[in-house]
C-alpha positions as CSV (number, residue, x, y, z in Angstrom):
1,X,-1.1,-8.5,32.7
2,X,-2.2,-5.2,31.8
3,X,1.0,-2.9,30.9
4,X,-0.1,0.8,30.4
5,X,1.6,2.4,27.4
6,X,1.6,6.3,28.2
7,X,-1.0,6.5,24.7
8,X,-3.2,4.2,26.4
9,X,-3.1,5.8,30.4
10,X,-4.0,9.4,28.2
11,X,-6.9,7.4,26.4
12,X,-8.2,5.6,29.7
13,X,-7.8,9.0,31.7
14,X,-9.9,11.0,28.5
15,X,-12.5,8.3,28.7
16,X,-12.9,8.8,32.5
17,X,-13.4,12.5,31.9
18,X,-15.3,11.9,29.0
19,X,-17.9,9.8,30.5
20,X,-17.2,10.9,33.9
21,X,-17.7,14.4,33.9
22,X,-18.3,15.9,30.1
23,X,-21.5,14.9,29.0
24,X,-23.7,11.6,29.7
25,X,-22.9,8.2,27.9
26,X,-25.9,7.5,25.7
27,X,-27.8,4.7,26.8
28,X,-27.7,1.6,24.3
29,X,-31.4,0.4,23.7
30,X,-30.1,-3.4,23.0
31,X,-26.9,-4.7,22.1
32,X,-25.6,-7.9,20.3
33,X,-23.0,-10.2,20.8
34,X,-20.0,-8.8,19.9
35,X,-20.6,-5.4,20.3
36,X,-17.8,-3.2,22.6
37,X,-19.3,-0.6,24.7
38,X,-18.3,1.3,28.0
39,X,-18.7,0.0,31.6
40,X,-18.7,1.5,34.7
41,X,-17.1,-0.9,36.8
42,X,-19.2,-1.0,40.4
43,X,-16.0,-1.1,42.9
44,X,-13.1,1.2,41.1
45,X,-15.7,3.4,39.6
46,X,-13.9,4.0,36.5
47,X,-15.0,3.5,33.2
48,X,-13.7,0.0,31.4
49,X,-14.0,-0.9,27.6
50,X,-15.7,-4.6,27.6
51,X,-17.2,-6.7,24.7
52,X,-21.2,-8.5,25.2
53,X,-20.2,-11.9,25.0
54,X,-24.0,-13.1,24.5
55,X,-26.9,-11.7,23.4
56,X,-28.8,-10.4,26.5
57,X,-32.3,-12.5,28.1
58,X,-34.1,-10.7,30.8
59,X,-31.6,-7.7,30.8
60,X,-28.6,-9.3,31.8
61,X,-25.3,-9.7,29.6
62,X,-21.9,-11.6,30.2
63,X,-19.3,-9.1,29.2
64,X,-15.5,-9.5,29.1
65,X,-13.1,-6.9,30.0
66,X,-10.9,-5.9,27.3
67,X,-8.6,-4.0,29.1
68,X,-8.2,-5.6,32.6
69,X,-9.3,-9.0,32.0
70,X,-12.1,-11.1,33.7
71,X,-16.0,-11.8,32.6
72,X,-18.7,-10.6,34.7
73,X,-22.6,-10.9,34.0
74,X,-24.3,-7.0,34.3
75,X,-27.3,-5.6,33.5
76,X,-27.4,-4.2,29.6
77,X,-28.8,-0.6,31.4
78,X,-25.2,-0.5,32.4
79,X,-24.0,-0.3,29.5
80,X,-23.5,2.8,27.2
81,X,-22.4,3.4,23.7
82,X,-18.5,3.5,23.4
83,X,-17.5,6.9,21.4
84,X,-15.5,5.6,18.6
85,X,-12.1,7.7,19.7
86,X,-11.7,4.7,22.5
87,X,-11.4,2.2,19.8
88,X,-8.1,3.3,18.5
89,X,-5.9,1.8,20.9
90,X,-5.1,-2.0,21.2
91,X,-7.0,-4.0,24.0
92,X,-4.6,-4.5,26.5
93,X,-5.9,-8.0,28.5
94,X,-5.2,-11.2,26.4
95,X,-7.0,-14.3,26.7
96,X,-3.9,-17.2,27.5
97,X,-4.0,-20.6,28.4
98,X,-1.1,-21.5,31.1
99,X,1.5,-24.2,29.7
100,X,0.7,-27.6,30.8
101,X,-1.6,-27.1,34.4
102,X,-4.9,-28.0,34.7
103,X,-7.9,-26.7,37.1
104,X,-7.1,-28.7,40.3
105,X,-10.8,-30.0,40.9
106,X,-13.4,-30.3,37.9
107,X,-13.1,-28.0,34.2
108,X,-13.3,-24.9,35.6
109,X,-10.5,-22.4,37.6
110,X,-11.8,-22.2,41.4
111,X,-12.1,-18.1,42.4
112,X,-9.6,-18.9,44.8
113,X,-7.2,-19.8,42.0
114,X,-8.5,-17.0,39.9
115,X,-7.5,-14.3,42.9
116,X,-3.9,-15.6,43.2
117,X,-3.0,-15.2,39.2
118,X,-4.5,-11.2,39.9
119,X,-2.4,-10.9,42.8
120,X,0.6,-12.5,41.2
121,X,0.1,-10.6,37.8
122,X,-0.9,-7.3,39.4
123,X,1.7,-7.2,42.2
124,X,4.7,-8.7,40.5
125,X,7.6,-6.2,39.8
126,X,9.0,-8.2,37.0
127,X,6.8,-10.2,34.6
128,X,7.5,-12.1,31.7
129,X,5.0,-13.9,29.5
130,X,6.3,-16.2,27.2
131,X,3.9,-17.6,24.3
132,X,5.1,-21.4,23.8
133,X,2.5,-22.5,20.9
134,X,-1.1,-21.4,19.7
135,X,-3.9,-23.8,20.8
136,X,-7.8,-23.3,19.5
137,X,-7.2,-19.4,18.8
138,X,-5.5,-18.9,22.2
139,X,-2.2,-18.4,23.4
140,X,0.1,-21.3,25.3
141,X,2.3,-18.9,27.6
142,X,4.8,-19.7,30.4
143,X,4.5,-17.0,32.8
144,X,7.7,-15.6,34.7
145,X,7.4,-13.2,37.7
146,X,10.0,-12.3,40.2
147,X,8.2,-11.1,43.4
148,X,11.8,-12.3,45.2
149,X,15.2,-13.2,43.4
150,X,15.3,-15.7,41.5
151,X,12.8,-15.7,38.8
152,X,9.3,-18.1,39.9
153,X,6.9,-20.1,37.2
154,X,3.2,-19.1,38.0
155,X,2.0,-22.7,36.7
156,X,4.3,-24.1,39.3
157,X,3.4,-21.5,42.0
158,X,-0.3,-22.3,41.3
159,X,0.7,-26.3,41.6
160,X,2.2,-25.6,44.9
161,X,-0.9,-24.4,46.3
162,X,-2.8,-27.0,45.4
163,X,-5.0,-24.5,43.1
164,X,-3.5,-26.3,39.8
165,X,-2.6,-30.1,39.0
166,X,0.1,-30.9,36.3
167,X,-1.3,-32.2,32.6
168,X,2.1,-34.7,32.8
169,X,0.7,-36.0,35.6
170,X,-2.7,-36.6,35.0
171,X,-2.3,-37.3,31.0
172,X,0.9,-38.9,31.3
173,X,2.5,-36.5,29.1
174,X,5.6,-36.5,30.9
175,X,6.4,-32.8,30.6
176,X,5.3,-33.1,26.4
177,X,3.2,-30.3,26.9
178,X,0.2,-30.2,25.4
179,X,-0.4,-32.0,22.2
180,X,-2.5,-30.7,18.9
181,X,-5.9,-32.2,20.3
182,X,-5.9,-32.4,23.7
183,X,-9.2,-33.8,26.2
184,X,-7.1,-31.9,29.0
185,X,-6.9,-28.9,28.0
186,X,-7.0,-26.3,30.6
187,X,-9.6,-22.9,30.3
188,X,-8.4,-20.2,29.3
189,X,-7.6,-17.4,31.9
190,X,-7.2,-13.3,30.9
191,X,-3.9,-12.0,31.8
């Protein structure tokens, strides 16, 4: 979930005036993995801070969105040289792992599944995220949201749907959670 700090809203609102209507980004002639540049994202038109998650082949770069969360593969044009004043603030989307669901068919989260945790996250008036434990550099979280009284579990939500199946039940972990090293365990999502 993306919580904007008043620092941050200033910084995201100078950077949309910056690159928006100042002066022109400068284009970026190649970029490596790892590198965080500036985005234009295509349907909000706003300007986003994202990270090249591979090294670019025939033009065309999967980048991750460090402040709203999700992966997308763009064209490295599209990209421009981030001016090193938007690099002072914390990235606000996290990379989590939700406690003890799995993808409901195959190893990856269906879009369908993907929409409902944005909808949940980004139209909840009450969130909590809980971490529970650290697994393979990512976060274990329990995730609370209260879109009615009393408080609902997104993992459970998600199971309800049918977009999510319980690791207890298809490990027979028996509500163990997820152990050290784990065959089942579930990709990560950005919150």
């Amino acid at each position: 979930m993306v919580i904007w700090k008043k620092s941050c809203r200033r910084a995201i609102l100078h950077m949309l005036n910056t690159y928006g209507y100042n002066f022109p980004p400068l284009d970026i002639e190649y970029v490596n993995e790892g590198d965080v540049c500036a985005y234009r994202h295509e349907v909000s038109n706003i300007w986003c801070r994202v990270k090249v998650m591979n090294v670019p082949e025939n033009g065309i770069a999967t980048i991750k969105f460090l402040d709203h969360g999700g992966y997308r593969n763009v064209a490295v044009r599209t990209l421009k040289r981030l001016h090193s004043n938007f690099l002072h603030l914390p990235f606000q989307a996290v990379e989590c792992q939700l406690y003890d669901i799995l993808p409901s068919e195959g190893h990856q989260w269906s879009e369908q599944c993907l929409q409902e945790v944005h909808r949940v996250v980004h139209l909840s008036n009450v969130l909590r995220v809980f971490v529970l434990r650290y697994n393979r550099d990512a976060p274990i979280v329990q995730v609370l949201y209260r879109p009615y009284f009393p408080q609902m579990i997104l993992s459970k939500h998600l199971i309800a749907l049918g977009l999510a199946k319980s690791m207890a039940f298809v490990s027979g972990l028996q509500g163990r959670g997820i152990p050290e090293q784990c065959d089942h365990c579930p990709p990560s999502l950005m919150i």
